[in-house]
C-alpha positions in Angstrom: 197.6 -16.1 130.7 194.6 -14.0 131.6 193.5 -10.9 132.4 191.5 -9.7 135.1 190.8 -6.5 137.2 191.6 -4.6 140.5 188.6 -3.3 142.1 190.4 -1.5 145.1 193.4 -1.2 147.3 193.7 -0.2 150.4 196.8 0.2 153.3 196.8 1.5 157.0 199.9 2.3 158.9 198.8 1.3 162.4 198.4 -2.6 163.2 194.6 -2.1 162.7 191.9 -5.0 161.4 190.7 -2.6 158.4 192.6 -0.7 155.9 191.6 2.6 154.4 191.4 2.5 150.7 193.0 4.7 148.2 192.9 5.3 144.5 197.3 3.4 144.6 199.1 1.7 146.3 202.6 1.0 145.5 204.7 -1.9 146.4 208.4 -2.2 147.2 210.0 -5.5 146.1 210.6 -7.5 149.3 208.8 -5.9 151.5 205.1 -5.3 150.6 203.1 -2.3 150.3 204.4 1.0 151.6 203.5 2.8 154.6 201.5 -0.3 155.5 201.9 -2.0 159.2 202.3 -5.7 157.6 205.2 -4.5 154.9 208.8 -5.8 155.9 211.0 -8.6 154.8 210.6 -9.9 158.3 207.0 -11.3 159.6 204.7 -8.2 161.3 201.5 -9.9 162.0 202.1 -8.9 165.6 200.4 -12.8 167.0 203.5 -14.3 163.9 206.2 -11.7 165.2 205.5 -13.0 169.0 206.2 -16.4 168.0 209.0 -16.1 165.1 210.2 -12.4 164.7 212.7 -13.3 162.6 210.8 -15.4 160.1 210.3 -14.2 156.3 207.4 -12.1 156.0 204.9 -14.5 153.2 202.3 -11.9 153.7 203.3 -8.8 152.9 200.1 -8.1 150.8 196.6 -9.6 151.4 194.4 -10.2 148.5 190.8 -10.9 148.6 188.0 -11.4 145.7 185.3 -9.2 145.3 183.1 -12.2 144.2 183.3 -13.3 148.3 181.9 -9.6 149.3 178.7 -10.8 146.6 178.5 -14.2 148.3 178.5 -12.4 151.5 176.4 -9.9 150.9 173.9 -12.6 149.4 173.8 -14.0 153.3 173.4 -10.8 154.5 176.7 -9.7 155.3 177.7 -6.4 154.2 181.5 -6.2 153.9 183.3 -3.5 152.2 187.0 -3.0 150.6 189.4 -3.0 153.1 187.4 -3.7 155.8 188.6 -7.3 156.2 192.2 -6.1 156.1 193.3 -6.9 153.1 195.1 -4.6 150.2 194.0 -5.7 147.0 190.3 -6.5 145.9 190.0 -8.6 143.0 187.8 -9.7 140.5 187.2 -12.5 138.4 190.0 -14.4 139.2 189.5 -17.7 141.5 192.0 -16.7 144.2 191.6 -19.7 146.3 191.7 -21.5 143.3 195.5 -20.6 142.5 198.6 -22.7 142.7 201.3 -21.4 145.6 203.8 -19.3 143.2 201.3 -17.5 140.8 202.4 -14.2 139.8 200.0 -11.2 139.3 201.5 -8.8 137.1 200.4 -5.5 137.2 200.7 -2.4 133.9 203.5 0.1 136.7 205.5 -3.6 136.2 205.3 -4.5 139.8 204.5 -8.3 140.3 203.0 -10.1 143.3 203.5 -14.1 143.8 200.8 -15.5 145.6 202.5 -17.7 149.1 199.4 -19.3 150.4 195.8 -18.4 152.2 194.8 -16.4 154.8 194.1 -17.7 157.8 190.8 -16.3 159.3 190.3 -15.2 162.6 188.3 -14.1 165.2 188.3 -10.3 164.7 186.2 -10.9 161.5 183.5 -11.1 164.0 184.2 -7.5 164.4 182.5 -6.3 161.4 179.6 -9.0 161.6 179.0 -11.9 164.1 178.5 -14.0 161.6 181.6 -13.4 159.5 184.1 -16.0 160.7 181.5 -18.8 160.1 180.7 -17.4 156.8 184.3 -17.9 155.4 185.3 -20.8 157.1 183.4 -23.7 155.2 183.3 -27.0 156.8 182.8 -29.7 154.2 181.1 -32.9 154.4 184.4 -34.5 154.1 185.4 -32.9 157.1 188.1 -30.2 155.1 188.0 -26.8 156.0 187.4 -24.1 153.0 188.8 -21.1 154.1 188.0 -18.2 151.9 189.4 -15.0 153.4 191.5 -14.7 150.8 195.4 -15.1 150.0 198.8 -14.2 150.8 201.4 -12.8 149.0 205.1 -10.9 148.5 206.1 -8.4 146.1 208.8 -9.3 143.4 209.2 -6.3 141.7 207.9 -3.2 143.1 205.2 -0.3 141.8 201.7 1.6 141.7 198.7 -0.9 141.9 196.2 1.5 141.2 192.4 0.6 141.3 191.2 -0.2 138.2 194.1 -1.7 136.9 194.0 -5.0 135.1 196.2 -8.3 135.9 197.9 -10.4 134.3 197.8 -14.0 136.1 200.9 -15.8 135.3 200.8 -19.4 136.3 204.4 -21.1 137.9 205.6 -24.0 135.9 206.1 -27.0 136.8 204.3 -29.0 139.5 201.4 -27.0 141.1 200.8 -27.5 144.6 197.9 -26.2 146.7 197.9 -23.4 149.1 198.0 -23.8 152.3 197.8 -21.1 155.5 200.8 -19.0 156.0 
């Protein structure tokens, strides 16, 4: 088990790209964050809902690592928290490097279990024209890195406060890959 850090948090009501960050944000068990747009036990990404409004909600908070807003910034992109919609920032844990299943424990005893990737899109372009290219890695094995960050649904509810540290619980048993949810 290890221990790493929250570097900001950040919700929006509306159904907008960006969120506004806040010093907390707290969580309701099956459901996500609250008085954010995406939180419900049903699926509220409005382009999901469209398709499958009835479908369980996997991304009721978005997490991204603050080590991709360095490796952006180092190309010239300046992205800040919340900006690409997501809730949590991170740092020093290898997000995209996580089995599905992996539980992020929190000191207010809320937990988060990670349910797969992000799937980038478009609107990225929004904050820099570049953006969407810069997180969607094409390898020369023909795989697609996407690095926008991962998905997740709240166990136990709680305050996630900035600054808070994380505990990164591992699932047992087989560990299989994320995948775009």
């Amino acid at each position: 088990m290890t221990t790493q850090t929250v570097i900001a948090v950040a919700s929006d009501a509306g159904h907008n790209f960006s969120k506004i960050t806040k010093p907390v944000i707290t969580v309701i068990a099956g459901f996500g964050v609250q008085g954010d747009a995406h939180g419900g036990a049903t699926v509220q990404h409005l382009s999901d809902k469209k398709k499958n409004p009835d479908a369980q909600n996997l991304r009721q908070v978005h997490l991204i690592h603050a080590e991709l807003f360095d490796e952006l910034a180092a190309k010239g992109i300046d992205v800040k928290p919340g900006q690409m919609g997501e809730n949590i920032v991170t740092r020093g844990i290898d997000l995209l490097g996580l089995p599905r299943g992996t539980e992020f424990r929190f000191p207010s005893g809320a937990i988060i279990q990670i349910t797969g990737l992000r799937s980038p899109c478009l609107k990225l372009n929004t904050i820099h024209p570049n953006l969407l290219k810069a997180v969607v890695e094409k390898r020369a094995d023909g795989s697609v890195n996407k690095k926008s960050g991962v998905m997740s649904i709240v166990v136990t509810g709680g305050d996630i406060n900035t600054d808070d540290m994380i505990d990164v619980v591992l699932p047992e048993g087989e560990h299989l890959a994320l995948e775009c949810v």
